[in-house]
Residue frames as qw, qx, qy, qz and C-alpha x, y, z in Angstrom:
[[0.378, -0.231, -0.615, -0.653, 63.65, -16.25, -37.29],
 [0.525, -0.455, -0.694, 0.188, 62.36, -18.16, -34.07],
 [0.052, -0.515, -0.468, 0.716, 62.65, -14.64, -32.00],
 [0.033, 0.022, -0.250, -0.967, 61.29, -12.85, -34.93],
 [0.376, -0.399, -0.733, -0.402, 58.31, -14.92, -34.72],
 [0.440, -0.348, -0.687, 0.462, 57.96, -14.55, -30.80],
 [0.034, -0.191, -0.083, 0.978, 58.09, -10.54, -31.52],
 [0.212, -0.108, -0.372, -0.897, 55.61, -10.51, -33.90],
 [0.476, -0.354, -0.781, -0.196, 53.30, -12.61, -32.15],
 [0.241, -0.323, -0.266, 0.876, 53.94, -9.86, -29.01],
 [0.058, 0.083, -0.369, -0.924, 53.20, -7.41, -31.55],
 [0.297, -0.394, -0.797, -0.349, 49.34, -9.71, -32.40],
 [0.447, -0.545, -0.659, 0.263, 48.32, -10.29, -28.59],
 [0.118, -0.420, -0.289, 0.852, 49.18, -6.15, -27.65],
 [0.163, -0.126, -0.557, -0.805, 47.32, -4.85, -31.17],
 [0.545, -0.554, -0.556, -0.296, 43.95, -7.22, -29.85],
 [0.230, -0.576, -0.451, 0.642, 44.30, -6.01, -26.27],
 [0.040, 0.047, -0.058, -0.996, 44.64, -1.97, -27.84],
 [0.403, -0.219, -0.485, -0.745, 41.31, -2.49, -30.08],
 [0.421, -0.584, -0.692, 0.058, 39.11, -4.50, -26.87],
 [0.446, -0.291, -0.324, 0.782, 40.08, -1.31, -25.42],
 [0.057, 0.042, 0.391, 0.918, 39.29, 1.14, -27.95],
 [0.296, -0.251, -0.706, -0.593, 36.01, -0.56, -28.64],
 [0.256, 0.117, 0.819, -0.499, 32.57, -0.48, -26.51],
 [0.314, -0.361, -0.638, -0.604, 29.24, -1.44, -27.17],
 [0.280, -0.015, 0.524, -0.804, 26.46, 0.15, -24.84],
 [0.015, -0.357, -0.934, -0.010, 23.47, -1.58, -24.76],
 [0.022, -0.594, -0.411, -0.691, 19.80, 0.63, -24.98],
 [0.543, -0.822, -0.170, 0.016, 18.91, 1.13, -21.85],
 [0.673, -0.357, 0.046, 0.646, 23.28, 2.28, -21.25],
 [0.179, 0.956, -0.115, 0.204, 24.93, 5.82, -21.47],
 [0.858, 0.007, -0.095, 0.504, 28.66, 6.06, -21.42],
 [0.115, -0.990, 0.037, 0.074, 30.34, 9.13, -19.66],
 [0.772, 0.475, -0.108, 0.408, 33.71, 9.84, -21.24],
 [0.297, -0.933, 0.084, 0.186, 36.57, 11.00, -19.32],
 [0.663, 0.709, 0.025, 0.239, 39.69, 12.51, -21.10],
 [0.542, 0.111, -0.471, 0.687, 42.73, 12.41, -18.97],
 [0.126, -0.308, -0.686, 0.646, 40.55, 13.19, -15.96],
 [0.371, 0.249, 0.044, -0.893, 37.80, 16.05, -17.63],
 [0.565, 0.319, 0.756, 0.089, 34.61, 14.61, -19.28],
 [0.063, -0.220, 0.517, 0.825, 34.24, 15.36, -22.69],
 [0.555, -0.005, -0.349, -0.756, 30.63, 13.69, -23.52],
 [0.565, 0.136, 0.645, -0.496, 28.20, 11.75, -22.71],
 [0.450, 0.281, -0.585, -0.613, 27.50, 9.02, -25.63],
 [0.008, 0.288, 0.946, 0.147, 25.29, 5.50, -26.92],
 [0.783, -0.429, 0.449, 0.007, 23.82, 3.63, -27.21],
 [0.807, 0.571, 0.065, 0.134, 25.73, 1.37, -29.79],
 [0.890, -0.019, -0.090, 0.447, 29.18, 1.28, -30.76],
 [0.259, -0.958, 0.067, 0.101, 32.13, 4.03, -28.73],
 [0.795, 0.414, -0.239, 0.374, 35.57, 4.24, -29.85],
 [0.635, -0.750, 0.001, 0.183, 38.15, 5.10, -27.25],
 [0.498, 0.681, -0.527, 0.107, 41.58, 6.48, -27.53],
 [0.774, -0.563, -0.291, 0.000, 43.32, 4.11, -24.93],
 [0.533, -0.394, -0.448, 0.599, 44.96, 4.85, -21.84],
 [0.129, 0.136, 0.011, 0.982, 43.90, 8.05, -22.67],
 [0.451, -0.297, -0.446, -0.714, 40.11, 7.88, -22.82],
 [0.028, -0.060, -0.964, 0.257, 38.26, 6.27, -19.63],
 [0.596, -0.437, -0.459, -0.493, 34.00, 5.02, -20.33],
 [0.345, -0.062, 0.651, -0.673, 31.93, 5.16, -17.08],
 [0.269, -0.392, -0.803, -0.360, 29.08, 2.76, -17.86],
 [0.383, 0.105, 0.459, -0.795, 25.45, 4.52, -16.16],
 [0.005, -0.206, -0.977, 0.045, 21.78, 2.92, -16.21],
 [0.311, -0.236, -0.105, -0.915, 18.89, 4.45, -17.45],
 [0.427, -0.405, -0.656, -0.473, 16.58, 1.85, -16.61],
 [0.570, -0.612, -0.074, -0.544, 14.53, 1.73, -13.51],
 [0.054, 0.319, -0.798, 0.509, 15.76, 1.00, -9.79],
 [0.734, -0.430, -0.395, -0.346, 14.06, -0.89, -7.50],
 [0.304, 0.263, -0.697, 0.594, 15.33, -0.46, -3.92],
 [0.608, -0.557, -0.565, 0.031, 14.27, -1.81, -0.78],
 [0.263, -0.705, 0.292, -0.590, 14.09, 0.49, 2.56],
 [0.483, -0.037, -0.823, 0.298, 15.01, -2.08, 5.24],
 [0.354, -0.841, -0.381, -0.148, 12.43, -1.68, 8.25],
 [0.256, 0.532, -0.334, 0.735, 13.12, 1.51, 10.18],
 [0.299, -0.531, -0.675, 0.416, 12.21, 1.99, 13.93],
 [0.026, 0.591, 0.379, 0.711, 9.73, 4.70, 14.03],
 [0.161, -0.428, -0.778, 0.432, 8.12, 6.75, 16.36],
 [0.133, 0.708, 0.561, 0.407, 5.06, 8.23, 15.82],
 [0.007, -0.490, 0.145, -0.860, 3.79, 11.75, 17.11],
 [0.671, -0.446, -0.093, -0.585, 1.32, 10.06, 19.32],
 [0.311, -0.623, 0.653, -0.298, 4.15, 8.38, 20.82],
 [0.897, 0.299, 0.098, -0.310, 3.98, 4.91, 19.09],
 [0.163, -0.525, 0.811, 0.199, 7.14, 2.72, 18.37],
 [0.870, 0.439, 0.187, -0.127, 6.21, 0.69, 14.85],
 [0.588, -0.059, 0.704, 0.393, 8.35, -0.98, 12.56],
 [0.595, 0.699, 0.156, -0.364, 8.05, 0.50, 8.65],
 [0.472, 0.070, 0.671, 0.567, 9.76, -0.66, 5.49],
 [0.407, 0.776, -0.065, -0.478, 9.26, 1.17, 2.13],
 [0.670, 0.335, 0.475, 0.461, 10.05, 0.41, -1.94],
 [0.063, 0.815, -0.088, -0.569, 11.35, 3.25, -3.84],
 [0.690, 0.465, 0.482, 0.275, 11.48, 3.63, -7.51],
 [0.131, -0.894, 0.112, 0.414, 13.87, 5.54, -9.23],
 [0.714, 0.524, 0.170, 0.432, 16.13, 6.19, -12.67],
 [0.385, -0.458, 0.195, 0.777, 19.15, 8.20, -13.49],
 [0.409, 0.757, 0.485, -0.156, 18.14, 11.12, -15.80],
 [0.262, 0.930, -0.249, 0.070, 21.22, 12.94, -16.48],
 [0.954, -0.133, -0.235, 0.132, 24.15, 10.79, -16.68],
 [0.372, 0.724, -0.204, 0.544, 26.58, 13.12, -16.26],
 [0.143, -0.622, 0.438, -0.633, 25.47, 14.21, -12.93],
 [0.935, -0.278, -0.086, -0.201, 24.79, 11.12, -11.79],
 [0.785, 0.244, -0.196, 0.534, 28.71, 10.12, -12.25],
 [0.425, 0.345, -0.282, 0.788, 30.30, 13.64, -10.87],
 [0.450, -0.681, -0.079, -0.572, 27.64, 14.70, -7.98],
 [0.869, -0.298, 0.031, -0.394, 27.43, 11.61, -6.23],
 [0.017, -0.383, 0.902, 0.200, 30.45, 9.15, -5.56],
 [0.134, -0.205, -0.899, -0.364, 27.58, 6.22, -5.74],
 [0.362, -0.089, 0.150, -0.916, 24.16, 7.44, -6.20],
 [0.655, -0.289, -0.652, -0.249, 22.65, 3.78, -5.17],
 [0.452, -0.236, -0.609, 0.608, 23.98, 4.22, -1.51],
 [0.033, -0.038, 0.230, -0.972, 23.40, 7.83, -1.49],
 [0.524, -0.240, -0.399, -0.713, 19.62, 7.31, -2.71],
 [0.657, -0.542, -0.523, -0.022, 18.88, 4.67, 0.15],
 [0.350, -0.190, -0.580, 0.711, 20.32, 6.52, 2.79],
 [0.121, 0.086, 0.271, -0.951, 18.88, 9.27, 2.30],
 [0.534, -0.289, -0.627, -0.488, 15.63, 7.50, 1.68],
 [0.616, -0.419, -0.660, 0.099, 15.57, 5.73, 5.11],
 [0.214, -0.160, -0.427, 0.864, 16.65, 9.08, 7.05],
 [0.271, -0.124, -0.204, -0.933, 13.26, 10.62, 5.02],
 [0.585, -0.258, -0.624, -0.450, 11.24, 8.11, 6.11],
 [0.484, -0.141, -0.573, 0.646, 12.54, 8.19, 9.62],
 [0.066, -0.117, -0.210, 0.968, 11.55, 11.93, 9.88],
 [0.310, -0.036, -0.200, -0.929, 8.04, 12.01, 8.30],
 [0.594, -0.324, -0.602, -0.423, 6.75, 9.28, 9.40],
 [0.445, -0.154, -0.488, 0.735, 8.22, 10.35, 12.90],
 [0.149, -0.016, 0.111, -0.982, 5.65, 13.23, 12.36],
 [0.549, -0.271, -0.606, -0.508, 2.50, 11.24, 11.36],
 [0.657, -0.289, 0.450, -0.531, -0.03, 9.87, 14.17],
 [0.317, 0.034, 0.947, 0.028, -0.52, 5.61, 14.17],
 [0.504, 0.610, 0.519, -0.323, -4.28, 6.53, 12.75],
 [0.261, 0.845, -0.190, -0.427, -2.77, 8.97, 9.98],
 [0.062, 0.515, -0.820, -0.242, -0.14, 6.54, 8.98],
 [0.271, 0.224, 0.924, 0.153, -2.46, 3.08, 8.45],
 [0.443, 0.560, 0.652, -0.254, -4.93, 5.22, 6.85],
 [0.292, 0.903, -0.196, -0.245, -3.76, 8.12, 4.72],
 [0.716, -0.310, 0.428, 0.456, -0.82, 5.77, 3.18],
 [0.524, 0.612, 0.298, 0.513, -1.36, 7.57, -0.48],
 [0.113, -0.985, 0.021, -0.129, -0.70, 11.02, 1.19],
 [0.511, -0.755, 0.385, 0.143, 2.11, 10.02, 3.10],
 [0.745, 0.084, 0.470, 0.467, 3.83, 7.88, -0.06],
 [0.548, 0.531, 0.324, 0.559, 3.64, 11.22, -2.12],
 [0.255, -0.953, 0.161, -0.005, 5.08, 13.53, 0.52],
 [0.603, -0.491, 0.480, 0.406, 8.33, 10.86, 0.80],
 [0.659, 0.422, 0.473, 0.405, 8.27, 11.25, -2.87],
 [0.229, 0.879, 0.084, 0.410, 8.67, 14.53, -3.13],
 [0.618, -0.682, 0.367, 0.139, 10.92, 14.69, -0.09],
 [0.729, -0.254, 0.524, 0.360, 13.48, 11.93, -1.46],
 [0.659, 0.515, 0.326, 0.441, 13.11, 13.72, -5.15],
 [0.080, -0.975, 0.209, 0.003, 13.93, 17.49, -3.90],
 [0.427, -0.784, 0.419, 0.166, 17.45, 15.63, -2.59],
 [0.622, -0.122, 0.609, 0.476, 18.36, 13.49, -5.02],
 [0.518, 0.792, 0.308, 0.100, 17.48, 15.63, -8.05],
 [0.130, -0.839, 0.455, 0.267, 20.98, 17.51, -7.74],
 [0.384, -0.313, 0.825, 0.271, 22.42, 14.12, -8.69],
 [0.228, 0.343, -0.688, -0.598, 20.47, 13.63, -11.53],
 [0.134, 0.317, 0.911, -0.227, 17.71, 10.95, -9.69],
 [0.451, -0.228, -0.444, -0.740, 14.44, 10.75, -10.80],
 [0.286, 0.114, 0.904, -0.297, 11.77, 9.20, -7.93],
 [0.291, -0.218, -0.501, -0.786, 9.12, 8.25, -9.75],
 [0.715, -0.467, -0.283, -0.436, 7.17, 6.69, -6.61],
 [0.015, 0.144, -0.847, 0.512, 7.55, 5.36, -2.70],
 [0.752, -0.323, -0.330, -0.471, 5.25, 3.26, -1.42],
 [0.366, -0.409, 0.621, -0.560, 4.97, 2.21, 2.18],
 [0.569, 0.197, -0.660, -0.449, 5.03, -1.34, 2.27],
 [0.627, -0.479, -0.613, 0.051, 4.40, -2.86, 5.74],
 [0.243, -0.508, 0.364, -0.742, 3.97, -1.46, 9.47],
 [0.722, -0.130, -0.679, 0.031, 4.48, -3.53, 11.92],
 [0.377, -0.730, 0.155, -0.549, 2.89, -2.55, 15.44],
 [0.094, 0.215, -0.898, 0.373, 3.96, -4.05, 18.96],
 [0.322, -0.269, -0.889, -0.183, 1.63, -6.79, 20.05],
 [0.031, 0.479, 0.563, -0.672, 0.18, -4.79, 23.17],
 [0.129, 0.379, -0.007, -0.916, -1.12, -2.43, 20.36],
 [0.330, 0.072, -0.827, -0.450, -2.36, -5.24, 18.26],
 [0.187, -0.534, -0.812, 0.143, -5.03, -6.59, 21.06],
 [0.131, 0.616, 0.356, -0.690, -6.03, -2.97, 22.21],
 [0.261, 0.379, -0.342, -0.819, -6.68, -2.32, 18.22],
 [0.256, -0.169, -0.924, -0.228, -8.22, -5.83, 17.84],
 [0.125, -0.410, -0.776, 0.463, -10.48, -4.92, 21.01],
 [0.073, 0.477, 0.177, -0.858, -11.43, -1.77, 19.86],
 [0.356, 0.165, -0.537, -0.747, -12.58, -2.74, 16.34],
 [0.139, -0.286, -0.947, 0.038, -14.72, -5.80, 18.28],
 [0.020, 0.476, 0.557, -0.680, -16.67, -2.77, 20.09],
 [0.281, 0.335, -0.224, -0.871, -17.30, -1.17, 17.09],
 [0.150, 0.122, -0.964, -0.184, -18.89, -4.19, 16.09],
 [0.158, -0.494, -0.774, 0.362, -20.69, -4.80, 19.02],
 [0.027, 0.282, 0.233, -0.930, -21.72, -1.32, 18.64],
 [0.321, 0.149, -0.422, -0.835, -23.17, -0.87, 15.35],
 [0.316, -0.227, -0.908, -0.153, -24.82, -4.70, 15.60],
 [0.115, -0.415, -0.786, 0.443, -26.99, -2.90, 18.74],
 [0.131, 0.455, 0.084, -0.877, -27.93, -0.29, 16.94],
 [0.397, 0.040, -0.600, -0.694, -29.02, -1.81, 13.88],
 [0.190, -0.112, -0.931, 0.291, -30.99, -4.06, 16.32],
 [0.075, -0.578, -0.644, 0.496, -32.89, -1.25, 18.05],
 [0.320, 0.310, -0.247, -0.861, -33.95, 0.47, 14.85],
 [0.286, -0.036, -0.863, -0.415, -35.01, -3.03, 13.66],
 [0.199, -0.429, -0.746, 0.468, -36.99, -3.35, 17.56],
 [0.125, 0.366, -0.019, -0.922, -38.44, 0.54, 16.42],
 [0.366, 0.189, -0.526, -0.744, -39.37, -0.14, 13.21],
 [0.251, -0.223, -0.941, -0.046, -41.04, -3.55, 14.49],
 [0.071, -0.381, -0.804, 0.451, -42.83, -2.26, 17.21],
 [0.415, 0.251, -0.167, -0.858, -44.18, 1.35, 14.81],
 [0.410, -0.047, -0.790, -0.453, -45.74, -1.75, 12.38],
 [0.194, -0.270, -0.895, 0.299, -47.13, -3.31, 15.34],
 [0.018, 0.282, 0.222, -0.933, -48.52, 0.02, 16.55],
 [0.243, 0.246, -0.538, -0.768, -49.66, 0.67, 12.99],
 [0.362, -0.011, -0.916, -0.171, -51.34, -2.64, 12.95],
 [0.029, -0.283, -0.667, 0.688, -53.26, -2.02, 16.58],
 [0.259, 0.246, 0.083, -0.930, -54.81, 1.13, 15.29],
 [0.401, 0.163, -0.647, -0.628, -56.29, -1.06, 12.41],
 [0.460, -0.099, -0.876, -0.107, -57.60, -3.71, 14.42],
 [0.085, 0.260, 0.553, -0.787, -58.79, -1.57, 17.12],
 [0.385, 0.123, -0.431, -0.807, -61.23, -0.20, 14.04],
 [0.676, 0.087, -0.488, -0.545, -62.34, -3.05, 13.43],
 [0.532, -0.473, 0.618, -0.332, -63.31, -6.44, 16.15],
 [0.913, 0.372, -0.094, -0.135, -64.02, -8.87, 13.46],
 [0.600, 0.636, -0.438, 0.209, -60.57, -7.99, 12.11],
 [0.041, -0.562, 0.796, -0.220, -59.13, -9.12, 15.51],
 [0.850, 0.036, 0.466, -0.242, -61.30, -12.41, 16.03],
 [0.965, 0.221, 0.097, -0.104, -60.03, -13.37, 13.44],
 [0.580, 0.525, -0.588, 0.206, -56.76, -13.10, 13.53],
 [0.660, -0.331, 0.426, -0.522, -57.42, -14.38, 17.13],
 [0.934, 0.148, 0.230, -0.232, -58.55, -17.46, 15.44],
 [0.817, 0.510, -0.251, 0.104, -55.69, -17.97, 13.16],
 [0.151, -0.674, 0.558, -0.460, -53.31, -17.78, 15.95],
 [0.718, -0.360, 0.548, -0.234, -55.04, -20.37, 17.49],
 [0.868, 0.490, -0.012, -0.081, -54.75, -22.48, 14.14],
 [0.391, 0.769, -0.468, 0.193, -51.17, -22.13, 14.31],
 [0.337, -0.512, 0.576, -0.541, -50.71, -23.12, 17.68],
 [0.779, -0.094, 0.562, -0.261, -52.60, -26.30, 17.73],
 [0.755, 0.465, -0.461, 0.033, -50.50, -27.54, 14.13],
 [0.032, 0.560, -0.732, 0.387, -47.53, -27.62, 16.40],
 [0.631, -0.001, -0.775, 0.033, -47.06, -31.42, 18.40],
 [0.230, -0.257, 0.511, -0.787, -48.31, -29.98, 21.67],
 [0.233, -0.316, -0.895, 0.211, -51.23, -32.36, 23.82],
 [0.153, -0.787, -0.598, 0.026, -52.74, -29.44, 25.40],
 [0.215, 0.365, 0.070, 0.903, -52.93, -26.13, 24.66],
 [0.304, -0.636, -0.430, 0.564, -54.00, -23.66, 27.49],
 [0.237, 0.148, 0.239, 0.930, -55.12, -20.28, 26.01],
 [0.229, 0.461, 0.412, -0.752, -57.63, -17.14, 27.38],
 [0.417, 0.493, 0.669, 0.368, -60.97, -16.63, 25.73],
 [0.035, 0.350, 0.225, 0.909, -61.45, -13.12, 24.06],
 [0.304, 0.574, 0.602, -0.464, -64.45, -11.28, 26.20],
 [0.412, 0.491, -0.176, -0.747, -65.11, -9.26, 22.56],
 [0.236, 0.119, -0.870, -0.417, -65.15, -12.41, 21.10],
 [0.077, -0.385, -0.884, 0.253, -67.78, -13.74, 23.72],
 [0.089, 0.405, 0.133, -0.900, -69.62, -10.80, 23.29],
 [0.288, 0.327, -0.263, -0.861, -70.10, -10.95, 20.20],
 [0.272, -0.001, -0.961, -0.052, -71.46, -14.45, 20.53],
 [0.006, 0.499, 0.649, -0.575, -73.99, -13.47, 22.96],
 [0.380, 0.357, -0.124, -0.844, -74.88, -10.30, 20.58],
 [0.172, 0.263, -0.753, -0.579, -75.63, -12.64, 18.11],
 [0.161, -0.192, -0.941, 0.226, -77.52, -15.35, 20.39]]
């Protein structure tokens, strides 16, 4: 009785191993590729898979979205530039099938051959082309890194360039060069403001040439200004059109 019990309790523990075997549950965002003494037979979930066992083997694949870092690459531009560039790449498995039998693992394969695409095109770009035009150049390596991985069943949905990091000599001669523009534009809006002052002025002459009153008296208010101010003694020429017209009058 005592080994019959020992058997049958054998008999329990191999029954619940068979059925954890038998049984999967895929989750929604999971696809289960089926292989059938080595061939696949289907592609199923999510929700519950029966297996036959040791006959049946489940691959588990991910639909949802990757996120993978590019680690920084050493670049060099076309204009002969040596920067530093990192990149993010989004990316899903669309066909699970060929994900599983293309690719031995299509997370490795997808960043290599990310960081060799980003090596090469941004190995064509100028320094100017590559800090300015970064939406152009993020949806060329997209379409680059989705031509190759679309055998395997990859989706990219996007790359984005995510820092560039220049060498410090190139950092003061690009710091030095955006001060001049600076300096540039600030003298020019100056000496349109020195134009436009001195046309009014001009403008203003003609009017008071017209008219001698109209300078006596701003003459006078000039002087009115002058002698608010905390000053003792105030040194200042007299008009002769003003004396003139003092004498006409006399």
């Amino acid at each position: 009785m005592e080994a019959l019990g020992v058997f049958g309790t054998v008999v329990i523990v191999f029954a619940l191993i068979l059925i954890a075997n038998m049984i999967r549950i895929l989750k929604e965002y999971e696809r289960g590729v089926i292989f059938r003494l080595g061939r696949i037979i289907n592609v199923k979930g999510p929700g519950l898979i029966v297996l036959i066992p040791i006959v049946d083997q489940l691959v588990k694949v991910d639909l949802r979205v990757v996120t993978l870092d590019v680690p920084p690459q050493d670049v060099i531009t076309r204009d002969n530039v040596s920067v530093q560039v990192s990149a993010v790449i989004f990316f899903r498995v669309i066909d699970p099938r060929r994900a599983v039998t293309e690719v031995q693992n299509y997370l490795y394969s997808t960043s290599q051959i990310s960081q060799t695409t980003l090596r090469s095109v941004l190995g064509q770009q100028e320094l100017d082309d590559l800090l300015s035009e970064r939406d152009k150049i993020n949806l060329l390596l997209q379409e680059i890194i989705d031509r190759h991985t679309d055998p395997w069943g990859i989706k990219v949905s996007s790359v984005e360039v995510k820092q560039v990091d220049l060498p410090q000599e190139m950092k003061r001669a690009m710091s030095a060069q955006a001060e001049a523009e600076r300096t540039r534009r600030a003298k020019i809006i100056a000496a349109e403001g020195e134009f436009q002052a001195s046309a009014q002025l001009a403008e203003a002459a003609k009017v008071m040439s017209a008219d001698p009153t109209a300078l006596q008296l701003r003459y006078l208010q000039t002087l009115s200004v002058i002698a608010a101010e905390n000053n003792s003694t105030i040194v200042f020429p007299f008009p002769i059109e003003l004396f003139k017209a003092m004498m006409g009058k006399s």
